[in-house]
Steps between C-alpha positions, in 0.01 A plus 500: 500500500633115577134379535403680137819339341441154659096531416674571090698186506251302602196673255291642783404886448536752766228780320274438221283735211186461534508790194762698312504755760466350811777275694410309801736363745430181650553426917812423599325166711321399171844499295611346816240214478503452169882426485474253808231312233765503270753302786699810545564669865460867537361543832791713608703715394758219522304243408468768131916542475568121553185453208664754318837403519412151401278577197767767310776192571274272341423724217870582477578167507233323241630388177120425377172585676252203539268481187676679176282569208574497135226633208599282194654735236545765756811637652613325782422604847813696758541183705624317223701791309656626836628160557905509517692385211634141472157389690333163402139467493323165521164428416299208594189431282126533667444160398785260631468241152579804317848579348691790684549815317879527457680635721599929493825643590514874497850589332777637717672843440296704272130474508368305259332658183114491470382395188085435353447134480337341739712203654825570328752328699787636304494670137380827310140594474312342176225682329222311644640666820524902405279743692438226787620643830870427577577257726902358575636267302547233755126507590325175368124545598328179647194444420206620660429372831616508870903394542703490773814700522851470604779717446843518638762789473844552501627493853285208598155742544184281410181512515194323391100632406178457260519611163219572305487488140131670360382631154482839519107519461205308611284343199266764367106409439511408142253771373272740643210316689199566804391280699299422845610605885310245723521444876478136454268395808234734395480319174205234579353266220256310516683149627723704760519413839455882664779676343668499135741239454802416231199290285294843474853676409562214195172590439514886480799505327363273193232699441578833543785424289334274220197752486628831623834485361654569867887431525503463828319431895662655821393338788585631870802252690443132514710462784422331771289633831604479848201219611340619802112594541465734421753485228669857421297569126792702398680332206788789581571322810586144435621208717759414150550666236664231367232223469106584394222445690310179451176643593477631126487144394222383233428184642281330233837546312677280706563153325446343819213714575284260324629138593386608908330202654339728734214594297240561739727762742706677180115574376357643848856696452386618160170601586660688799706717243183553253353668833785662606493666113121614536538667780772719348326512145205512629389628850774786578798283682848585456716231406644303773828360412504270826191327432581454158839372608331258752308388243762409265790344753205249597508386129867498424508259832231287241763564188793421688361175559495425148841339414685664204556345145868374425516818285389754806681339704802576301383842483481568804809366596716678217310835654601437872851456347454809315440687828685315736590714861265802428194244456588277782531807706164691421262127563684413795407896664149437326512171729632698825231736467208198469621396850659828677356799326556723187775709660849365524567730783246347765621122423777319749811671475625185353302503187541868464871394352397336140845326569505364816495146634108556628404630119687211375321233720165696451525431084526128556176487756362733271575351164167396373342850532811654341443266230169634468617888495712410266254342249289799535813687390507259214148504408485890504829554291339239235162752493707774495656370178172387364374846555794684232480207256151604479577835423724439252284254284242753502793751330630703755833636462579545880238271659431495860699799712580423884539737751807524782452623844729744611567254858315241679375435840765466781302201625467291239730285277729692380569710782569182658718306253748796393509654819860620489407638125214755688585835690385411852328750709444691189150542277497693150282779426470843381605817601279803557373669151234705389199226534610359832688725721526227806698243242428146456618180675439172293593276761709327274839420608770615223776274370864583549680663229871337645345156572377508126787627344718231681239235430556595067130623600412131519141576651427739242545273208337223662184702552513659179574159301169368672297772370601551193467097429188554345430885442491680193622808665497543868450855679651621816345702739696808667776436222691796671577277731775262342712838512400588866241457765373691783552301852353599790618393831291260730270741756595824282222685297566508108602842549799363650628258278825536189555385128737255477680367202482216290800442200237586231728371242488158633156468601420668136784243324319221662152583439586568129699143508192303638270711262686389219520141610121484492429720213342708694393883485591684864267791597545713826264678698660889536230716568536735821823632611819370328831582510674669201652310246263172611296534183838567274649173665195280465432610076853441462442132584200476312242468810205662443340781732123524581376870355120536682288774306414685826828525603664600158522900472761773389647516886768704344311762349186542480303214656236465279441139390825351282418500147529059349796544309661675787477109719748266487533198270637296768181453751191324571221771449171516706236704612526337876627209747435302732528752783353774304110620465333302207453708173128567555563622874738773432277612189182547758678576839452238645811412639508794656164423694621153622855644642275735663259227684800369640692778607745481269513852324726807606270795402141567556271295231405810320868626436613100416209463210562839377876432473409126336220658266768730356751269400233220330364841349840597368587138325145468362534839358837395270333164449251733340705657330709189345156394359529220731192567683211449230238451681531799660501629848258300797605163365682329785481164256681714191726701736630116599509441163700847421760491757634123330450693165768709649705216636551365100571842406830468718768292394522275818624149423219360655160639620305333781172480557361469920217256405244645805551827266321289167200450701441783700627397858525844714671289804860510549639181591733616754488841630831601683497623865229265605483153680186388572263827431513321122484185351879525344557233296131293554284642221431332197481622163169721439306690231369881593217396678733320752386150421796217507560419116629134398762449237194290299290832511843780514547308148164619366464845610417740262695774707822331484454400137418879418821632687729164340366691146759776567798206469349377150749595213380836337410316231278277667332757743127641398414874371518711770855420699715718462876478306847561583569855402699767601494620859347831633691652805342474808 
């Protein structure tokens, strides 16, 4: 009983639903583990009553827990109602050349009346003010932003924390819109070096949205890799999440790029990329992002050369100002690993301390090549904003959406840099569900829920500032996971791991803070298991889900296929992902046929196609029956076609379109529960055949301009599509 009450107070689980009717308790070694993670001792039986005994005094004790959140208009949270009477509250403004908010004394004796304006120091409510929720009268709301907190009670009790102010909703897309899902590397043109790159993103994004009328591109994470050959391909498991990866530089868009006095070896490096291209486009290769990479760090040597204008110069300074510590930090690790290796762990135990006397004297022998990370970090954030300003000329109203990794690599920058921020000994994954009854370990090592809540979750808005710098909306995968994650203990099997908590109203009140910063739309990834009330929580703060056809039935009743006005406004609608079969493979099967090559399925073939067959059968059937399916059954080109018919039909915010699925591509581009039996994460874009297709000829296709007709206005579309009308049952 002490070990479940200490695992409470410190947000770690002791059982877990993996459905409504079915409880599983977790080990007693894992809860164990987990806390010891967390810096708290429960080894023995004393080592859980002294824990125990120290965390209920604390609790007992605490005027104010670390972070406090406050929704503008919105009653005010228990830590700051519960306060005592005659309490002072001081709060320090976000931005030190700001003016301080005044300065809140909670009355003594009686509490104090509420009343319904917003920021009322003293005074009865006005009109503008009636209906809003009630809030005391002493409250005067700072403004939005990230304060610091003091207050100090009668009796001499003080205490000090982070106070966040948000808006109570993230921006909302503007109006209803589709647009593209890309991986990004599998996006050639025909001047890339090997892989797509931010020029061939620009690029997509002003035409699909000058001539297609798109709204929007998602591309796969930016961040940066762990360097290494090979190089993990994985864009889920990053070296930073805070800083992209320069290997998805356009060089030829590099002012510098062109003033190279190296002619002769820039053009052998040129010719090197054209080849590297052809063999991908051309002769069957999968994209290899170290060559590519080789390729391109041999020119920015040449570009670095080149000095920079007055006016870049200034640039670049103001941005290394703009990033200070966290910059510093991630080129100086990129310059560790050049000389001792890409993970942290294996380098002398000196340098394995970002702040010791050996890192310190490192960063001066190292300076010039963490001068030179750090320009790549300047070049690629300067691309990166090319890339949304391109998609907003064209008329976009979201632009260019980025993608968040749930964690990054212990190895590799991060890892390194906010090492007391990350759960040691710990990696997040999944528990055991229906499609994988072993679990899943990520190898990504979780952050600390105390060390971020003490910190005002200063690594979280950091990271999340960076991204959303130059998004129109940004997407988070495993969004489930800013209100709790599944750790699994070093050496233990999934099976064997625990949820543990995250305050989901601060990591939500921050999000929707940086969100509205930027302008940004927010957009989380919540398909497979998640927790009640997840969904409800996420709406509320205007962050969109992700609805995928396949996946969207009548669980509660009858299962059939959910009728479109039954989705949800607030998603990103789409017939697959990223880690889904393309459109045209489940339609034929034949994603069932590759799992099978490699070993993958858990039924005999016959049983797995029969079971697949039946469920295409069953949504073709109501397309039918919607008169979205006119051209009739054996179509795999109009069933494409039918299914997005459907999408509009819904009233999802936004509908999104996996480009692979415009031309036909049957290959998945990752395929979960394999390593190296598939090319995850190494294919180019390609047409049904199978053949790599450039953006130059992806522009042209007749397919994709036949299934972009479905996104025309009504007005605009010819004879023979179909209109809104009302909606047969499935």
């Amino acid at each position: 009983m002490g070990l479940s009450r200490l695992a409470a107070l410190h947000g770690v689980a002791t059982s877990y639903s993996p459905s409504a009717d079915v409880t599983v308790s977790v080990p007693d070694e894992t809860v164990v583990a987990v806390l010891a993670a967390l810096g708290v001792d429960a080894g023995t039986p004393g080592a859980v009553r002294e824990s125990l005994a120290a965390a209920e005094s604390a609790a007992r004790s605490r005027l104010l827990p670390p972070t406090v959140v406050v929704w503008s208009g919105e009653p005010l949270p228990d830590a700051l109602t519960a306060l005592p009477p005659g309490t002072t509250l001081d709060i320090g403004p976000e931005d030190p050349g700001s003016a301080p908010p005044p300065r809140m004394r909670i009355p003594a004796g009686r509490p104090d009346p509420a009343v319904s304006v917003r920021g009322a120091v003293d005074g009865p409510a006005d009109a503008a003010g009636a209906g809003a929720p009630a809030v005391p009268a002493w409250w005067a709301e700072p403004p939005f932003g990230v304060h610091r907190l003091a207050v100090r009670a009668p009796g001499g009790r003080h205490a000090t924390g982070t106070l966040v102010v948000a808006p109570p909703r993230a921006p909302r897309p503007p109006a209803r819109g589709h647009g593209f899902l890309v991986q990004l590397y599998s996006l050639l043109s025909a001047r890339s070096w090997g892989m797509g790159d931010l020029g061939d993103l620009a690029d997509l994004a002003a035409w699909s949205g000058r001539a297609l009328g798109a709204g929007f591109v998602q591309v796969n994470p930016l961040h940066a890799a762990v360097p290494g050959r090979p190089t993990d391909p994985s864009p889920y498991r990053p070296s930073s999440r805070r800083f992209p990866d320069p290997v998805h530089l356009h060089l030829e868009s590099i002012p510098e790029y062109g003033h190279v006095t190296d002619r002769g070896t820039l053009d052998d490096l040129r010719q090197d990329a054209a080849t590297l291209s052809d063999t991908v486009l051309n002769k069957g290769a999968l994209i290899d992002r170290d060559a590519v990479w080789e390729l391109k760090r041999q020119a920015l040597e040449l570009v670095r050369r080149v000095p920079l204008t007055p006016g870049r110069r200034a640039a670049y300074c103001d941005f290394l100002a703009e990033q200070g510590q966290a910059l510093e930090d991630h080129a100086l690790w990129c310059a560790l690993a050049e000389v001792h290796g890409s993970d942290w762990h294996g380098w002398p135990a000196g340098l394995r301390d970002p702040r010791s006397k050996e890192t310190a004297r490192a960063r001066g022998e190292l300076l010039d090549r963490v001068d030179f990370h750090c320009r790549l970090a300047w070049l690629t954030d300067g691309q990166l904003a090319d890339a949304q300003r391109a998609a907003l000329d064209a008329g976009m109203a979201v632009g260019i959406v980025h993608d968040l990794a749930v964690g990054v690599h212990p190895g590799g920058a991060d890892a390194w840099a906010q090492q007391d921020a990350f759960a040691h000994g710990m990696s997040v994954g999944a528990p055991p569900d229906a499609f994988n009854a072993r679990g899943q370990d990520w190898g990504l090592p979780p952050w600390r829920p105390d060390v971020l809540a003490a910190s005002g979750y200063a690594p979280y808005r950091g990271l999340l500032r960076g991204l959303l710098a130059h998004a129109g909306a940004l997407r988070i995968d495993h969004v489930m996971g800013l209100f709790r994650l599944w750790w699994v203990p070093e050496g233990r099997p999934p099976t064997e791991g625990t949820y543990v908590a995250h305050d989901a109203e601060a990591m939500l009140a921050v999000l929707v803070l940086e969100a509205h910063r930027a302008g940004a739309v927010v957009m989380g990834e919540d398909l497979g298991t998640v927790e009640p009330g997840v969904r409800e929580a996420l709406a509320r703060r205007g962050v969109l889900g992700t609805s995928v056809l396949w996946f969207e039935r009548d669980w509660a009743g009858t299962g059939r296929p959910l009728a479109p006005e039954e989705w949800r406004e607030g998603c990103l609608a789409t017939v697959t992902t990223h880690d889904l079969p393309s459109t045209a493979a489940r339609l034929t099967g034949d994603h069932v046929t590759l799992r099978h090559r490699l070993g993958l399925l858990t039924h005999p073939l016959d049983q797995e196609l029969t079971a697949d067959a039946a469920d295409t059968t069953e949504w073709l059937g109501y397309l039918a029956r919607l008169g979205l399916l006119p051209e009739g059954e054996g179509d795999e080109e109009g069933a494409v076609r039918a299914v997005h018919r459907f999408l509009l039909r819904t009233p999802a915010r936004l509908t999104g379109v996996w480009l692979p699925d415009a031309l036909g591509d049957r290959r998945p581009q990752n395929l979960p529960g394999t390593w190296d039996q598939y090319p995850n994460w190494r294919l180019p874009v390609a047409d049904a055949e199978g053949h790599p297709v450039t953006l130059e000829e992806l522009a042209a296709a007749p397919r994709l301009h036949r299934l972009m007709e479905v996104f025309r206005p009504s007005g605009d579309r010819p004879e023979g599509h179909p209109e809104v009308r009302p909606h047969p049952r499935p």
